[in-house]
DSSP file (Angstrom, degrees, kcal/mol; ACC not computed):
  #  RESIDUE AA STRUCTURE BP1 BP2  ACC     N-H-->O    O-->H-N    N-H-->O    O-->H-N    TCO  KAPPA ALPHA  PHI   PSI    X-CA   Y-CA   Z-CA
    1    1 A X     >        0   0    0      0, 0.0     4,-1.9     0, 0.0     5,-0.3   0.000 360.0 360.0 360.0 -35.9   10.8  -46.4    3.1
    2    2 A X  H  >  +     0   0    0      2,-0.2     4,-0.8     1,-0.1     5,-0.0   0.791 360.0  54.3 -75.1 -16.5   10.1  -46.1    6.8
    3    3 A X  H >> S+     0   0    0      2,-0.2     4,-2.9     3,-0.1     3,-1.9   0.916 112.6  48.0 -64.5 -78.6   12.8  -43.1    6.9
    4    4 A X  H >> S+     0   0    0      1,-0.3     3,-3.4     2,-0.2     4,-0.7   0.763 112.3  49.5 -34.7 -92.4   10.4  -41.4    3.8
    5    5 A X  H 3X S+     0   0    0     -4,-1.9     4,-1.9     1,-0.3     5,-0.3   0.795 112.9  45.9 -30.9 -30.7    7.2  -42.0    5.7
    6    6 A X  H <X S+     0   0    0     -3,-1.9     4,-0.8    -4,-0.8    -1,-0.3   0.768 109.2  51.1-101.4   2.1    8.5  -40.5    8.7
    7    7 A X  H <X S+     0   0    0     -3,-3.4     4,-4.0    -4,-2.9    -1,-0.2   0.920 112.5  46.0 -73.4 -52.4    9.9  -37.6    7.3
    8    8 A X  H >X S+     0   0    0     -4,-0.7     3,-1.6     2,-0.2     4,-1.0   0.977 107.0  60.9 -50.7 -77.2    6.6  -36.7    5.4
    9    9 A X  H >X S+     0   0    0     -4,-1.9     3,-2.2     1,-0.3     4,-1.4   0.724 113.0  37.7 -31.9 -68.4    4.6  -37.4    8.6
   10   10 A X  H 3X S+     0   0    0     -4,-0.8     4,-2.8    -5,-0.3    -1,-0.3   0.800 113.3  51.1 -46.9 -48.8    6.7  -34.6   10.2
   11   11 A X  H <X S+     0   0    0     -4,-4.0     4,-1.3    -3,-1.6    -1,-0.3   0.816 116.0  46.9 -58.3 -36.7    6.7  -32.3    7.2
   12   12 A X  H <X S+     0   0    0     -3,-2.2     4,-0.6    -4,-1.0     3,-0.3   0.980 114.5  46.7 -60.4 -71.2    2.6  -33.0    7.3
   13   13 A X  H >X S+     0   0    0     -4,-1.4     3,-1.3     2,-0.2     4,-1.3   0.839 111.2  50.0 -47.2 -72.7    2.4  -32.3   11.5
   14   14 A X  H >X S+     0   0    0     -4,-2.8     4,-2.7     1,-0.2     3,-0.7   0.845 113.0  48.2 -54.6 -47.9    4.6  -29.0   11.3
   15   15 A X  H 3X S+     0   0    0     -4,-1.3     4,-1.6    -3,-0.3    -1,-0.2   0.842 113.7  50.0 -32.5 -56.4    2.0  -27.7    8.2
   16   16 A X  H <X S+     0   0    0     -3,-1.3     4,-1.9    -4,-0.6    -1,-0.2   0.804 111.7  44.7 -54.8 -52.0   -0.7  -28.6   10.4
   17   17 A X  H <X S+     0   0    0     -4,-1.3     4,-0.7    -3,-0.7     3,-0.4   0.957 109.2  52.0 -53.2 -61.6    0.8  -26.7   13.4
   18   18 A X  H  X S+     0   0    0     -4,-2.7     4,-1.3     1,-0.3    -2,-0.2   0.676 106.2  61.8 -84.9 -15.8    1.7  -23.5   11.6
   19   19 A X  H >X S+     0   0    0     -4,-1.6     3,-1.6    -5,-0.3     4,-1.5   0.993 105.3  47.4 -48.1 -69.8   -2.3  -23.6   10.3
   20   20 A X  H 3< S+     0   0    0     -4,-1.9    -2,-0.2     1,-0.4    -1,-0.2   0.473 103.5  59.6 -66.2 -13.4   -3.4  -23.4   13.7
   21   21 A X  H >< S+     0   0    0     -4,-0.7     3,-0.8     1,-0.2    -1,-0.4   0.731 109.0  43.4 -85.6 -37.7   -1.3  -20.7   14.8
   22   22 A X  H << S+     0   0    0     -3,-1.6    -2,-0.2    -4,-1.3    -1,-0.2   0.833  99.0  69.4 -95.9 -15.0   -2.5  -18.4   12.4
   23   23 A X  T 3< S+     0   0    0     -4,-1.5    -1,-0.2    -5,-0.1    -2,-0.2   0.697  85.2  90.8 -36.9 -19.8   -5.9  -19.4   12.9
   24   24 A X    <   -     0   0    0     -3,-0.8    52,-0.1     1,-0.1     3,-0.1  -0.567  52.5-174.5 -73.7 151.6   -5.6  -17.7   16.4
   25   25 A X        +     0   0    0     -2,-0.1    15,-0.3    50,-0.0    16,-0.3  -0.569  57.1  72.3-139.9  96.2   -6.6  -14.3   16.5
   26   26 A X        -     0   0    0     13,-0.3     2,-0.3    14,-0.1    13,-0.2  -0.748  56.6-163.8 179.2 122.9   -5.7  -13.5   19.8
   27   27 A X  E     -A   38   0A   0     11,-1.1    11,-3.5    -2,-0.2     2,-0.6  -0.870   9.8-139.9-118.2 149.9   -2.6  -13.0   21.8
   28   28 A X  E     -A   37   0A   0     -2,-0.3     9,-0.3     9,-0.2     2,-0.1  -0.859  13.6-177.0-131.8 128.6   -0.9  -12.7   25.5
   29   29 A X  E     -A   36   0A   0      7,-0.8     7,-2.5    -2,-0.6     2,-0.4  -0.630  29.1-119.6 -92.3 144.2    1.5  -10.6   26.6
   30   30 A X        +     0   0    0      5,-0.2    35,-0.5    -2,-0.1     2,-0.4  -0.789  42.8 167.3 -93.8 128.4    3.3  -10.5   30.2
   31   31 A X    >   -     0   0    0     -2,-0.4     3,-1.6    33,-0.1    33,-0.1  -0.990  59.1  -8.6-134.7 120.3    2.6   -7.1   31.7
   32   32 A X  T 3  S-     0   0    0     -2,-0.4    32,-0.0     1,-0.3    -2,-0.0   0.816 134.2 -46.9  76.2  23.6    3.1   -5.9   35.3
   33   33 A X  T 3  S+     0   0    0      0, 0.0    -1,-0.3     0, 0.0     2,-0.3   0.311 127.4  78.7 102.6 -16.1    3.9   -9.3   36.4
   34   34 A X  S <  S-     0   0    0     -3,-1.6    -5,-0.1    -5,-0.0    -3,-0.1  -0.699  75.2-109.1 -57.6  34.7    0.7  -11.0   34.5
   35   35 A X        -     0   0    0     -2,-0.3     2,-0.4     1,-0.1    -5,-0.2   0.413  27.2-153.1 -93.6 170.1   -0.3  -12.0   31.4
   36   36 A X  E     -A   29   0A   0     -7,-2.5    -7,-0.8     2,-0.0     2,-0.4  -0.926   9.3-140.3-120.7 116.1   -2.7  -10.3   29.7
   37   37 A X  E     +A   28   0A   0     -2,-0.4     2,-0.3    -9,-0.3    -9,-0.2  -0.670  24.6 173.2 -97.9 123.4   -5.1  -11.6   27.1
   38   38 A X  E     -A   27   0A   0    -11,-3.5   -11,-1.1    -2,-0.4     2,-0.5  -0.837  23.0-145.8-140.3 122.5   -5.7   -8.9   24.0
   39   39 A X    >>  -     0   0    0     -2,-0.3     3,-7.8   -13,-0.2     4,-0.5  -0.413  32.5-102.4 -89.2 136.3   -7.8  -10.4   21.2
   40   40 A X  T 34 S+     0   0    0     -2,-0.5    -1,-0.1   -15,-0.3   -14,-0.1   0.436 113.0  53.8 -41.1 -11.1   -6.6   -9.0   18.0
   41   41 A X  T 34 S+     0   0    0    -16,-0.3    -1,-0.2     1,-0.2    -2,-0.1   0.512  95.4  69.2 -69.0 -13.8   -9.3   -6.3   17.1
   42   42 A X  T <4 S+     0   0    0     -3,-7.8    -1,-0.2    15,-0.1    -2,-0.1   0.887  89.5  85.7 -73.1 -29.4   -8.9   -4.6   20.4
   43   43 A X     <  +     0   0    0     -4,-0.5    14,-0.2    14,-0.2     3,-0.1  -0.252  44.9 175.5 -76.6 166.6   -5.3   -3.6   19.0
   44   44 A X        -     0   0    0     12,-1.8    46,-1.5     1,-0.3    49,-0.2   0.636  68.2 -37.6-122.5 -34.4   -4.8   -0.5   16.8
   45   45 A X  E     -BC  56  89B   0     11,-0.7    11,-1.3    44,-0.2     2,-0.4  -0.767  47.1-112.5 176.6 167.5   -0.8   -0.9   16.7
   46   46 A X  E     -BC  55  88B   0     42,-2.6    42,-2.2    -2,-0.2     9,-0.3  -0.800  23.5-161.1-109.6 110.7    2.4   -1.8   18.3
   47   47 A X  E     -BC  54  87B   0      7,-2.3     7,-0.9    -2,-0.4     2,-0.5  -0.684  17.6-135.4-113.4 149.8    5.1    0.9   19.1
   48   48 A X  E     -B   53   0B   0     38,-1.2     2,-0.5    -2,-0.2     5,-0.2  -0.931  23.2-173.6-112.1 150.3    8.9   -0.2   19.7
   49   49 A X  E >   -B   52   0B   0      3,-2.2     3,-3.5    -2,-0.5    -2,-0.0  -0.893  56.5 -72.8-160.4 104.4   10.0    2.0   23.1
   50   50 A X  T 3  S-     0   0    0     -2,-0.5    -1,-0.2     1,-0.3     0, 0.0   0.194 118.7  -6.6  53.7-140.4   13.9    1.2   23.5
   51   51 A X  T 3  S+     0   0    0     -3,-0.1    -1,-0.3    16,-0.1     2,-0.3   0.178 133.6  66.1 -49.6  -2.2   14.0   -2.2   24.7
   52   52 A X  E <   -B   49   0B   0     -3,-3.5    -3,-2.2    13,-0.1     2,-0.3  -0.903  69.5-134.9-149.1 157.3   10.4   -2.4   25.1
   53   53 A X  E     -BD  48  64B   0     11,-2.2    11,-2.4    -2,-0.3     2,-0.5  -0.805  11.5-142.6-121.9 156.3    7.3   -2.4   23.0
   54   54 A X  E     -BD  47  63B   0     -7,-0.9    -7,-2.3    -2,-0.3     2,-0.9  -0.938   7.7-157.2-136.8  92.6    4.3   -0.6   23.6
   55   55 A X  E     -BD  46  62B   0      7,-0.5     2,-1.2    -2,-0.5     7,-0.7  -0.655  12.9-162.3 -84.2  83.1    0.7   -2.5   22.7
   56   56 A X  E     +BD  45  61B   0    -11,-1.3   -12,-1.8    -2,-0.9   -11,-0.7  -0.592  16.4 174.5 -81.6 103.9   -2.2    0.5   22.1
   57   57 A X        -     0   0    0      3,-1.2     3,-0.5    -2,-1.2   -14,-0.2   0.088  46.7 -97.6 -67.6-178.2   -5.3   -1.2   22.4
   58   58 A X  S    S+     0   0    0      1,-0.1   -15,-0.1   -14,-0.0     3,-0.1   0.837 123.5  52.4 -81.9 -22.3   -8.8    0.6   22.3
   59   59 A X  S    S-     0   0    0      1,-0.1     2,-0.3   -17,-0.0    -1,-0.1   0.212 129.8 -61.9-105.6  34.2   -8.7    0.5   25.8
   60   60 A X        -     0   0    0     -3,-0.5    -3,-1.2     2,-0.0     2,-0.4  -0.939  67.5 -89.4 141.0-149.6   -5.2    2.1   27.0
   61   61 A X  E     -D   56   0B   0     -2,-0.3     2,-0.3    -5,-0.3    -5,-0.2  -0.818  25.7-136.9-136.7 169.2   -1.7    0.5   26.1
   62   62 A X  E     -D   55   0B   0     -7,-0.7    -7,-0.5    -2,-0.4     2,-0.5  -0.912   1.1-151.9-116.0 156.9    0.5   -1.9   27.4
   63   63 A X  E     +D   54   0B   0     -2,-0.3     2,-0.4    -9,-0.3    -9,-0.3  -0.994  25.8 171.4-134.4 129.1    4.2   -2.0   27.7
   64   64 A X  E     -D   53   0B   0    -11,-2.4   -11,-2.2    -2,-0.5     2,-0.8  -0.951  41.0-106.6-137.3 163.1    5.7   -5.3   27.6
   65   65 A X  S    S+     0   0    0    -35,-0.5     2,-0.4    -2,-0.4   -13,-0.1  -0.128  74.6 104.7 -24.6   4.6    9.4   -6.8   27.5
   66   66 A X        -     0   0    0     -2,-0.8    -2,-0.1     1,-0.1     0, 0.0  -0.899  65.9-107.9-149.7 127.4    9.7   -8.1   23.8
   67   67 A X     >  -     0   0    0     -2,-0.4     4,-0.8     1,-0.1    -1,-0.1   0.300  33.1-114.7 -44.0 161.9   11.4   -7.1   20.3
   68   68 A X  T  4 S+     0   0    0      2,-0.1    -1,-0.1     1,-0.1   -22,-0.1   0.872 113.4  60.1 -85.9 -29.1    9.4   -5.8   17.3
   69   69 A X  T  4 S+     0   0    0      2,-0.2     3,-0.4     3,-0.1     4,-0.1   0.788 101.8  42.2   3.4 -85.2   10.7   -9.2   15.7
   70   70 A X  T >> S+     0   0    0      1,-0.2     3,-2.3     2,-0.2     4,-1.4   0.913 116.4  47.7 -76.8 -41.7    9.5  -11.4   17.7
   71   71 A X  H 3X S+     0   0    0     -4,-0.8     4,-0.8     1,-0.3    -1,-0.2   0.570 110.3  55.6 -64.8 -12.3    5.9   -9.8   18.0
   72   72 A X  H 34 S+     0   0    0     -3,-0.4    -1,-0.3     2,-0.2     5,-0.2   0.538 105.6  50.6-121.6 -14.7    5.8   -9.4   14.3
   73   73 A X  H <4 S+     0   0    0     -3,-2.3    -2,-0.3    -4,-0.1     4,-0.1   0.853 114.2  45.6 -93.7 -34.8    6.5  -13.2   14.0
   74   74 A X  H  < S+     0   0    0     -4,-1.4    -2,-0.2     2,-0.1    -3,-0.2   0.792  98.7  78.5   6.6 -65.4    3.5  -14.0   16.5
   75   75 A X  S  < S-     0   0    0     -4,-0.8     2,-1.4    -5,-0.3   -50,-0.0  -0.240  92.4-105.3 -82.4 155.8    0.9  -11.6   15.1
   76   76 A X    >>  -     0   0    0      1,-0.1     2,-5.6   -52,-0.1     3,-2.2  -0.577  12.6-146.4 -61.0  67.8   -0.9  -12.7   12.0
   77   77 A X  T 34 S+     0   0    0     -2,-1.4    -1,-0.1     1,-0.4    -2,-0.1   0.230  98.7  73.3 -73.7  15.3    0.1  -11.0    8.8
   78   78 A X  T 34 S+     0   0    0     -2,-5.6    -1,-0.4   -56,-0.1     3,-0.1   0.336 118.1  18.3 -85.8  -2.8   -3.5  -11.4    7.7
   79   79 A X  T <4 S+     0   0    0     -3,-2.2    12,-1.0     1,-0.2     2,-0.5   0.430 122.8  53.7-135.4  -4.5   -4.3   -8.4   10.5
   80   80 A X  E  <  +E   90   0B   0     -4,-0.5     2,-0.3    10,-0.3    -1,-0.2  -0.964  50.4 177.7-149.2 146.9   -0.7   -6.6   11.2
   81   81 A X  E     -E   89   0B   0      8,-1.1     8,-3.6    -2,-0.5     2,-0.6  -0.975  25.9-136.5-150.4 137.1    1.5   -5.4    9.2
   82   82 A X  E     +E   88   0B   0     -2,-0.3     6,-0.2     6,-0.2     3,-0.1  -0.832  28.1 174.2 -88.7 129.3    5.0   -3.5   10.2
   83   83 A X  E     +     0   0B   0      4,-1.7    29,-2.2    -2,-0.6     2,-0.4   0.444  66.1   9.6-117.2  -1.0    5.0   -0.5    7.9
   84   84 A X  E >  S-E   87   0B   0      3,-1.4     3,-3.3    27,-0.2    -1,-0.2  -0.953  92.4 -91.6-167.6 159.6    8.0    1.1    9.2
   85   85 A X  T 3  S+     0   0    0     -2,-0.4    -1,-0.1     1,-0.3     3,-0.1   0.792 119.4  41.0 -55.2 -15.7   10.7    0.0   11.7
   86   86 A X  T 3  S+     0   0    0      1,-0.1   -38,-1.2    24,-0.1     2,-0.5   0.274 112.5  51.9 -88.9   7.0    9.0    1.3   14.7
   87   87 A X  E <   -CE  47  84B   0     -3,-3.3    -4,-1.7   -40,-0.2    -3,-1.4  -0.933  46.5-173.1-145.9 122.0    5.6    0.4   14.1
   88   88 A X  E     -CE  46  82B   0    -42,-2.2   -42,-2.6    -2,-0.5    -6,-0.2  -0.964  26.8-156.1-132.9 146.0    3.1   -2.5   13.2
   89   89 A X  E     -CE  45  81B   0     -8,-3.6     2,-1.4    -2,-0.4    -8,-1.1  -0.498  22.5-118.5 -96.8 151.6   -0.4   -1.7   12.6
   90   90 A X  E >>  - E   0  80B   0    -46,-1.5     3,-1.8   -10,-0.2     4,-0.8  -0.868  29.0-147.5 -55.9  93.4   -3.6   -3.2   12.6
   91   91 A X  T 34 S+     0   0    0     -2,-1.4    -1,-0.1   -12,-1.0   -11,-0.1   0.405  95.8  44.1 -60.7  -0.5   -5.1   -3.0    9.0
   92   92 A X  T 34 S+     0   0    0    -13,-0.3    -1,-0.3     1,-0.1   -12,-0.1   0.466  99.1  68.1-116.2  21.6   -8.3   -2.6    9.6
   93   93 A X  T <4 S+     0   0    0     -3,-1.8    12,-0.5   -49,-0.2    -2,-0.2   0.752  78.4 122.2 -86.9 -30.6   -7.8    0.0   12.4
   94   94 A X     <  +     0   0    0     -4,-0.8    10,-0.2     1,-0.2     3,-0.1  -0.177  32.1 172.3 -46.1 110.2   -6.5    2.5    9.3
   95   95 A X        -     0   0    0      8,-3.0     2,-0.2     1,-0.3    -1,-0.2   0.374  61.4  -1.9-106.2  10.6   -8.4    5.5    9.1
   96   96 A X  E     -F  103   0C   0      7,-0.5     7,-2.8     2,-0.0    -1,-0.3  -0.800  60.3-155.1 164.6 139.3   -6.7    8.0    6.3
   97   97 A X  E     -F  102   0C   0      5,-0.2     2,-0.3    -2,-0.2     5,-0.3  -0.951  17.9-177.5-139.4 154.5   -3.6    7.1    4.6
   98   98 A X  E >   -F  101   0C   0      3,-0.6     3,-7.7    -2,-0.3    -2,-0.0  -0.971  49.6 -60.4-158.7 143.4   -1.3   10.1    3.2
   99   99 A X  T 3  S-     0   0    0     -2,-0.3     3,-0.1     1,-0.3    -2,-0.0   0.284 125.4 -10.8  11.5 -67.9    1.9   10.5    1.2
  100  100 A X  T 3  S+     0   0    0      1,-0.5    11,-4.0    16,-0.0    -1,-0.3   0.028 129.0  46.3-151.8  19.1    4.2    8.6    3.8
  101  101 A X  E <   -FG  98 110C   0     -3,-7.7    -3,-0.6     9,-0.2    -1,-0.5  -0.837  56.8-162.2-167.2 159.0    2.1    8.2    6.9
  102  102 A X  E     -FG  97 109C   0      7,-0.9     7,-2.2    -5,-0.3     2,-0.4  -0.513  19.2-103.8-107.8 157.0   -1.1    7.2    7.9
  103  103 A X  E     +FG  96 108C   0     -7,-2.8    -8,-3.0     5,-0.2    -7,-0.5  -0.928  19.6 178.9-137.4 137.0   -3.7    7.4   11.1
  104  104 A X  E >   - G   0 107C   0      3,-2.2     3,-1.2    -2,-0.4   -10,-0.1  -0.943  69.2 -48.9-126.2 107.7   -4.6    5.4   13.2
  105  105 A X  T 3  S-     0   0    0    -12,-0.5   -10,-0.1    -2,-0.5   -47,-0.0  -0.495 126.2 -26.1  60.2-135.0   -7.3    6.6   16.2
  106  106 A X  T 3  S+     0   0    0     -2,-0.1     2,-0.3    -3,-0.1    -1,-0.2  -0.049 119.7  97.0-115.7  50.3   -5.1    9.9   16.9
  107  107 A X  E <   -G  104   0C   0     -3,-1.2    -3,-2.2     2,-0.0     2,-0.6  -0.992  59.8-152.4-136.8 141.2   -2.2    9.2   16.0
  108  108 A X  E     -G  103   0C   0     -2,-0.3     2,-0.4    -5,-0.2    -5,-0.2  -0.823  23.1-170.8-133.6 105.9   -0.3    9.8   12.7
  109  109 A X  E     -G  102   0C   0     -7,-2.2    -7,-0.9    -2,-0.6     2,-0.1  -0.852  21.5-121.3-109.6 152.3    2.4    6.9   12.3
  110  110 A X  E     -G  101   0C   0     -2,-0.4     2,-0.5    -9,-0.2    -9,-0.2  -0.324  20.3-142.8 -76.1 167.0    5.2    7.2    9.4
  111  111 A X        -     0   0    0    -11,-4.0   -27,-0.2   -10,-0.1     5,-0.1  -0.889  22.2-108.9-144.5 122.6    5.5    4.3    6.6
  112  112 A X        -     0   0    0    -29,-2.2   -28,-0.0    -2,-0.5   -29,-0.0   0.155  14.6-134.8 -15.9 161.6    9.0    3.0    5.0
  113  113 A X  S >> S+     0   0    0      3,-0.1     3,-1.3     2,-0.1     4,-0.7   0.739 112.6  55.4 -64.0 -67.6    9.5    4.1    1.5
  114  114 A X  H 3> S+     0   0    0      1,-0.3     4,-0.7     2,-0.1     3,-0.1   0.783 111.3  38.1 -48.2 -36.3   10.5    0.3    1.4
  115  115 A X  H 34 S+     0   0    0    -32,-0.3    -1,-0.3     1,-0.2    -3,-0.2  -0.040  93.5  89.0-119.6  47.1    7.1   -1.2    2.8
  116  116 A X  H X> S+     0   0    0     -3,-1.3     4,-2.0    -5,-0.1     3,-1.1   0.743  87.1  52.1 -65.1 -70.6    4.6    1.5    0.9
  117  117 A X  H 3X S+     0   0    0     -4,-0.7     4,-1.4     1,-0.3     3,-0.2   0.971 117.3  37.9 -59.5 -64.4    4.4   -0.7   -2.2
  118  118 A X  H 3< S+     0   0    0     -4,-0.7    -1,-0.3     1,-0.2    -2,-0.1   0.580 109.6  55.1 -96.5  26.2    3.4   -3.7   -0.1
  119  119 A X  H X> S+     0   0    0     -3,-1.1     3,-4.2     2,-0.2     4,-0.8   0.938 111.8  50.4 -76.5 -47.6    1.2   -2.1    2.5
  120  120 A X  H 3< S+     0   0    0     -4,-2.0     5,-0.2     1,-0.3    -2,-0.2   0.563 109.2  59.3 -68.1 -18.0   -1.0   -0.7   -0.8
  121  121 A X  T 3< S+     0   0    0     -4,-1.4    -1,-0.3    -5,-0.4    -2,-0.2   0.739 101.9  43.1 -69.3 -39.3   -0.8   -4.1   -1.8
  122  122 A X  T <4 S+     0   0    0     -3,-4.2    -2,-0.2     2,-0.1    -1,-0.2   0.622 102.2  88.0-102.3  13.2   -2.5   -5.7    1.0
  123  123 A X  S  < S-     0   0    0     -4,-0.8     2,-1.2    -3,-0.1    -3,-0.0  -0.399  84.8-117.4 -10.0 128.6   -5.0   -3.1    1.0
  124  124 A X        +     0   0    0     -2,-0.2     2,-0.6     2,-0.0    -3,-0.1  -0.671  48.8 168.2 -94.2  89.4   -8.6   -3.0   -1.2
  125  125 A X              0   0    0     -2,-1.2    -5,-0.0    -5,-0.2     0, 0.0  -0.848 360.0 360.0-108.6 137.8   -7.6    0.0   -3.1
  126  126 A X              0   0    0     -2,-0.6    -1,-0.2     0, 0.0    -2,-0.0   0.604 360.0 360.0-102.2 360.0  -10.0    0.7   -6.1
């Protein structure tokens, strides 16, 4: 019985945890030797550069160290969404969304075949 209790405790704790991490809506990234506080409304969407990922904010970009992966397991999937393998987006920065790419500020990113159905999904389309 004490095994059972103390598994459930744990199974309870991690639940607990993974709440509060998506409660955040704010991230930091190490830039230029720093880190860098960008709270999630500032972003408009994420760009993968090589090895390196590219954060456009409303007020300039960042370039940081880090996979599209890992950043895409970090960000909230109530705000970000990856719609194509180089790119994840804000979803409420979307200003116009067309055939197989969409705009964001001034820039016109593409969107997957594959992740179309469930971008329109998480979208209030009447």
């Amino acid at each position: 019985m004490q095994a059972v209790d103390k598994a459930i405790e744990k199974k309870v704790s991690v639940k607990v945890a993974a709440v509060k991490e998506t409660d955040v809506n704010e991230i930091y990234v190490k830039t230029e030797g720093r880190y860098i506080r960008i709270v999630y409304d500032n972003i408009l969407y994420i760009e993968n550069v090589g090895d390196y990922v590219k954060i456009r904010t409303i007020n300039g970009s960042h370039i940081v160290y880090a996979t599209m992966k890992n950043l895409e397991e970090k960000l909230n999937p109530k705000y970000f969404f990856r719609v194509h393998r180089s790119f994840i987006i804000n979803l409420s920065k979307i200003v116009d969304i067309e055939e197989s790419n969409l705009v964001i500020a001034d820039k016109v990113i593409p969107i997957s075949r594959a992740n179309k159905p469930e971008l329109l999904e998480k979208l209030n389309i009447l």
